[in-house]
N, CA, C and O of each residue as an XYZ file, in Angstrom:
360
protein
N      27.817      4.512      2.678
C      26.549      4.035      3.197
C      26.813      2.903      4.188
O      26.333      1.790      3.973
N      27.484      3.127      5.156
C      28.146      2.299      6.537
C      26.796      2.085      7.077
O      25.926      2.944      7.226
N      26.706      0.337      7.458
C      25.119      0.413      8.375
C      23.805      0.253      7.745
O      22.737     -0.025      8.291
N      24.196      0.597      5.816
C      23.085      0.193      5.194
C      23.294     -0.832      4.837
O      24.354     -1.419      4.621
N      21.361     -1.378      4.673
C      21.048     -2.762      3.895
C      19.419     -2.884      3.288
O      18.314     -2.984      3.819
N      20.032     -2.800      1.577
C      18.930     -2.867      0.831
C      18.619     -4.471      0.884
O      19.539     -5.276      1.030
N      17.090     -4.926      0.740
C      16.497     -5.611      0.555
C      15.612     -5.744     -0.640
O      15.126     -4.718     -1.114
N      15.270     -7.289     -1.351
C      14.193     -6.610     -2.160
C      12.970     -7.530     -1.844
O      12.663     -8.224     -2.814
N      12.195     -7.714     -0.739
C      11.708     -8.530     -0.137
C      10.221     -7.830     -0.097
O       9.954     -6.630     -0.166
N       9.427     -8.839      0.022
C       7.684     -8.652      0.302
C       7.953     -7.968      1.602
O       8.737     -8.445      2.422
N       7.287     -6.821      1.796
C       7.120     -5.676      3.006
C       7.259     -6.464      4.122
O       8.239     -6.515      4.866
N       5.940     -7.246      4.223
C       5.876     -7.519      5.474
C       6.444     -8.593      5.775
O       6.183     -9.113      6.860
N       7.291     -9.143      4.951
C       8.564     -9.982      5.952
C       9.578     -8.931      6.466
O      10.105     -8.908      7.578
N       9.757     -8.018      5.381
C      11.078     -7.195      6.056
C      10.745     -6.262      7.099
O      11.553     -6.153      8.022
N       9.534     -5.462      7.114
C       9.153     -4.786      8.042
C       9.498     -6.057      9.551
O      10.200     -5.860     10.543
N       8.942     -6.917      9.288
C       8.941     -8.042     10.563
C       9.752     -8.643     11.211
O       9.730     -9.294     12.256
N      10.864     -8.214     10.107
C      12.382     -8.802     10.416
C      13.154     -8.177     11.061
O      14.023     -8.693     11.763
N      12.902     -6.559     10.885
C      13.843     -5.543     11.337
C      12.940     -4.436     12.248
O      12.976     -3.213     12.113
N      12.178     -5.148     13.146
C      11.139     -4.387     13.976
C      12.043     -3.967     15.375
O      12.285     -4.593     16.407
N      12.449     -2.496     14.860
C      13.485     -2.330     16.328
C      13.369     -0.837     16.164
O      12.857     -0.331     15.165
N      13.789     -0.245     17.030
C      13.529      1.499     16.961
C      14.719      2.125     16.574
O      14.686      3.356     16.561
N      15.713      1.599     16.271
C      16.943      2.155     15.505
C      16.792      1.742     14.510
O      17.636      2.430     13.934
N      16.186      0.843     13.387
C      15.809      1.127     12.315
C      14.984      1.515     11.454
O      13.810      1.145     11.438
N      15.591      2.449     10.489
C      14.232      2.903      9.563
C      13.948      2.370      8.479
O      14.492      1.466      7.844
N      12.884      3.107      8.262
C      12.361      1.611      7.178
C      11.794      2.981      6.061
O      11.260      4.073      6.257
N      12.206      2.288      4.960
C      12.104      3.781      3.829
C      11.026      2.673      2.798
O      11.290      1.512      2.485
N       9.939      3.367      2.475
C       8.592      2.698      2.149
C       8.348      3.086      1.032
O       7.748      4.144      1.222
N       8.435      2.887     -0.249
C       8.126      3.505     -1.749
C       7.334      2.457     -2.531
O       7.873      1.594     -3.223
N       5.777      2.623     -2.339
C       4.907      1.370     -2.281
C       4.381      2.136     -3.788
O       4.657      3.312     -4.024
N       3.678      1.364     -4.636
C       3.333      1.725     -6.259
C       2.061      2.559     -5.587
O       1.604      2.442     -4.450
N       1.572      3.582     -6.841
C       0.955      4.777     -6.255
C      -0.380      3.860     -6.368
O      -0.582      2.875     -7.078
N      -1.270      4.550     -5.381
C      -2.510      4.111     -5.674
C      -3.316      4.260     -7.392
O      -3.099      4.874     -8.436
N      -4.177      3.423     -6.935
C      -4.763      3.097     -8.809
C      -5.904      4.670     -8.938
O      -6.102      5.505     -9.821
N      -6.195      4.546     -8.167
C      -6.981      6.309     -8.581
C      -5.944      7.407     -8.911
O      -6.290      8.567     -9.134
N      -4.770      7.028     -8.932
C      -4.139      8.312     -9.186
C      -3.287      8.114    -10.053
O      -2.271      8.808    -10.073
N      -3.501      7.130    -10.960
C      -2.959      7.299    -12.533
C      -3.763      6.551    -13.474
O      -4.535      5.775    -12.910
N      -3.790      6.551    -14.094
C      -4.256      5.732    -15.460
C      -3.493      4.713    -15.704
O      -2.352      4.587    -16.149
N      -4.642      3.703    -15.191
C      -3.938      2.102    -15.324
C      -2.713      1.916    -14.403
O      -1.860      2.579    -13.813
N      -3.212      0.294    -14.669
C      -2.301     -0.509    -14.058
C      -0.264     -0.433    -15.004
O      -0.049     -1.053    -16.046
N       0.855      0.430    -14.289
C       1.961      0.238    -14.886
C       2.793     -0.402    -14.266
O       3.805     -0.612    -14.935
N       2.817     -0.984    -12.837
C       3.587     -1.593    -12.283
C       3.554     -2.961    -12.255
O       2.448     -3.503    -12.240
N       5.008     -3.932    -12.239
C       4.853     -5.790    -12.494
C       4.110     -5.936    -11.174
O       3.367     -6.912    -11.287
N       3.994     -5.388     -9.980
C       3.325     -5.683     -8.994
C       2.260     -4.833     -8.372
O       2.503     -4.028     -7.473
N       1.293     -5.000     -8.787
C       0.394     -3.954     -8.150
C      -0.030     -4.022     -6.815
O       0.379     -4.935     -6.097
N      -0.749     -3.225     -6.423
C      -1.319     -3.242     -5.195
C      -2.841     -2.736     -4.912
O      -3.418     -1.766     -5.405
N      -3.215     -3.490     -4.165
C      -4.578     -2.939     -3.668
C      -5.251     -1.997     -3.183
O      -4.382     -1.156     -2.955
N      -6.018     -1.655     -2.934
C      -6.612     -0.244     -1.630
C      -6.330     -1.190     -0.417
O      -5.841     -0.666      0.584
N      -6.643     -2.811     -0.403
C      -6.255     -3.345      0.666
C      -5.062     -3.294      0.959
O      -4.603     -2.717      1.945
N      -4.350     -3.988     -0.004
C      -2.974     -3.516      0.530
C      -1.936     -2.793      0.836
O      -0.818     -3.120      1.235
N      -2.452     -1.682      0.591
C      -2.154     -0.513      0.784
C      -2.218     -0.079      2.353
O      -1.302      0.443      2.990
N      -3.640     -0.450      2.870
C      -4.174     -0.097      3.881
C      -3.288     -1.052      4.937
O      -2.829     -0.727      6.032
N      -3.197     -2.419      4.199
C      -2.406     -3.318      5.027
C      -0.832     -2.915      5.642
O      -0.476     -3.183      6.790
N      -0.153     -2.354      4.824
C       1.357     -1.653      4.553
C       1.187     -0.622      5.512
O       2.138     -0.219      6.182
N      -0.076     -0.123      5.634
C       0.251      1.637      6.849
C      -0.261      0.908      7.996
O      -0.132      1.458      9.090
N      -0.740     -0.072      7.949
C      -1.141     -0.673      9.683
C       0.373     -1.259      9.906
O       0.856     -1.169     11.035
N       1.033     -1.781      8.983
C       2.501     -2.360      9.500
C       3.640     -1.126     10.110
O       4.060     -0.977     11.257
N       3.944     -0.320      8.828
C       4.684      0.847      8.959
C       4.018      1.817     10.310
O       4.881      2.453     10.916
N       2.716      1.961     10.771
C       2.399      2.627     11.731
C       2.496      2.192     12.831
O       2.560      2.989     13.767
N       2.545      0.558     13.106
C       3.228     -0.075     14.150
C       4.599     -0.206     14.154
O       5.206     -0.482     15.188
N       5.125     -0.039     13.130
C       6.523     -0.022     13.538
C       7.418      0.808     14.645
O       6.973      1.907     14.976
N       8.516      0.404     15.173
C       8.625      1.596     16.622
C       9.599      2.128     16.200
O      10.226      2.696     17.094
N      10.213      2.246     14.817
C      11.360      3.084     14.755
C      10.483      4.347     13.733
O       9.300      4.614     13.516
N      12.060      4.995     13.211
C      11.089      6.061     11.787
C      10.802      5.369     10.363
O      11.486      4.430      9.955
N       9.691      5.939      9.622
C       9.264      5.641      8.659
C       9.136      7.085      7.491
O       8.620      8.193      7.635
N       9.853      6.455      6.354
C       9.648      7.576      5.489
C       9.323      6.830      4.278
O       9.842      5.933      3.614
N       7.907      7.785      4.232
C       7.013      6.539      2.906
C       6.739      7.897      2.219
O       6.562      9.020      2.690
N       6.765      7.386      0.841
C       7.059      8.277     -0.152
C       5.717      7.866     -0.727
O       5.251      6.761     -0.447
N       4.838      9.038     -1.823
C       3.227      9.068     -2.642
C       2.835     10.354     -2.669
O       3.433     11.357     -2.278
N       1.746     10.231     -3.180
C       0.965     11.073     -3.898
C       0.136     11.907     -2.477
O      -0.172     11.332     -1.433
N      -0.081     13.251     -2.759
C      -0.838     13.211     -1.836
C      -2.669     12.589     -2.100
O      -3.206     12.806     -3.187
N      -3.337     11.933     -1.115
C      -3.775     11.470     -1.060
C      -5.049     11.246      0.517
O      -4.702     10.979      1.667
N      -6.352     11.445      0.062
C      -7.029     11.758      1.144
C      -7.298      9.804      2.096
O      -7.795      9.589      3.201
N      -6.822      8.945      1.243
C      -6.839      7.662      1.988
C      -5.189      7.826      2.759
O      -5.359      7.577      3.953
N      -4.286      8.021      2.599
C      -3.260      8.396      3.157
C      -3.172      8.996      3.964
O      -2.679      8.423      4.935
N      -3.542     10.456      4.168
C      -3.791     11.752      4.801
C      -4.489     11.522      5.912
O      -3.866     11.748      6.949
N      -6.093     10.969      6.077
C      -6.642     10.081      6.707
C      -6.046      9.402      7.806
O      -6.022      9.781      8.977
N      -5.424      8.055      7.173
C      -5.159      7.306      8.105
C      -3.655      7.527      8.470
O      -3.152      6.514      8.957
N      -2.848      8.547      8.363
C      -1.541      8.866      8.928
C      -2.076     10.390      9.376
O      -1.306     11.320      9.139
N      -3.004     10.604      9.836
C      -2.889     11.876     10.058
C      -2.122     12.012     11.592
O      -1.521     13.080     11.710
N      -2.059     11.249     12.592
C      -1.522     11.400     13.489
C      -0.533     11.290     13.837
O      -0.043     11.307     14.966
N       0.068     11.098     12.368
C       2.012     11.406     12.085
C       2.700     12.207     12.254
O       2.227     13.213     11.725
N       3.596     12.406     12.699
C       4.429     13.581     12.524
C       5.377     13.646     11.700
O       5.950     12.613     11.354
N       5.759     14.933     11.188
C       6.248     14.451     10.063
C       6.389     15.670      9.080
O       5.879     16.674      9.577
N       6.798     15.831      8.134
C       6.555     16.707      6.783
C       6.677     15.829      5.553
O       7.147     14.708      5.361
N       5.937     16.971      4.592
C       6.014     16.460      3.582
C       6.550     17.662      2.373
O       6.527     18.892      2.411
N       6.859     17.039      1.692
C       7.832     17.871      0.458
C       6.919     17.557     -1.032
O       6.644     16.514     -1.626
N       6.717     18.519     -1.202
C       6.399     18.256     -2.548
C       7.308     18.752     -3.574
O       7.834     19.865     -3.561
N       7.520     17.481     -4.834
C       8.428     17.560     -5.724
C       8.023     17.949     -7.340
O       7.280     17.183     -7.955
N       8.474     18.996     -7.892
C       7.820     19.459     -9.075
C       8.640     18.688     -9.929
O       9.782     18.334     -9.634
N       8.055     18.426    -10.995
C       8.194     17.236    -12.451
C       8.885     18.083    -12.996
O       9.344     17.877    -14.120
C-alpha cells in the first residue's frame, strides 16, 4: 500500500487538507438513522450532517468512493455522479 495514508480525523478537516485531484478520498460515514433501528454508533450523525459530508465530498476535485445504503436522500443529491454501485449480499 505505497502512497497510502489512513487518517482518523473529523471529515472535514481531512477532506480540507487533501483537496487535490490525485487524491481519493474513500468515505464510510455511519448509515443513516432511518435505516436501522437505533442509534449503534460512538458517533452519530445527522440528516444534517450527512447532507453536510456530500456538499464536501461533491466539491471535492479528485475521486470519491462513499460507501451506504441505498437511499433516496443519497440518490437525490448524488444523482449527477458518475459512478456505479455494487450491491453486497449479507
Amino acid at each position: 500500500m505505497r502512497n497510502v495514508q489512513i487518517e482518523n480525523v473529523q471529515a472535514e478537516l481531512l477532506i480540507s487538507r487533501y483537496r487535490a485531484s490525485d487524491v481519493l478520498i474513500f468515505a464510510d460515514p455511519s448509515y443513516l438513522l432511518d435505516t436501522r433501528n437505533g442509534a449503534i454508533y460512538e458517533n452519530e450523525m445527522s440528516d444534517e450532517q450527512h447532507a453536510s459530508l456530500l456538499d464536501l465530498l461533491d466539491d471535492h476535485p479528485g475521486p470519491v468512493l462513499l460507501t451506504g445504503y441505498e437511499h433516496p436522500f443519497y440518490n437525490e443529491r448524488l444523482k449527477h455522479w458518475q459512478g456505479g454501485r455494487h450491491r453486497v449480499n449479507q
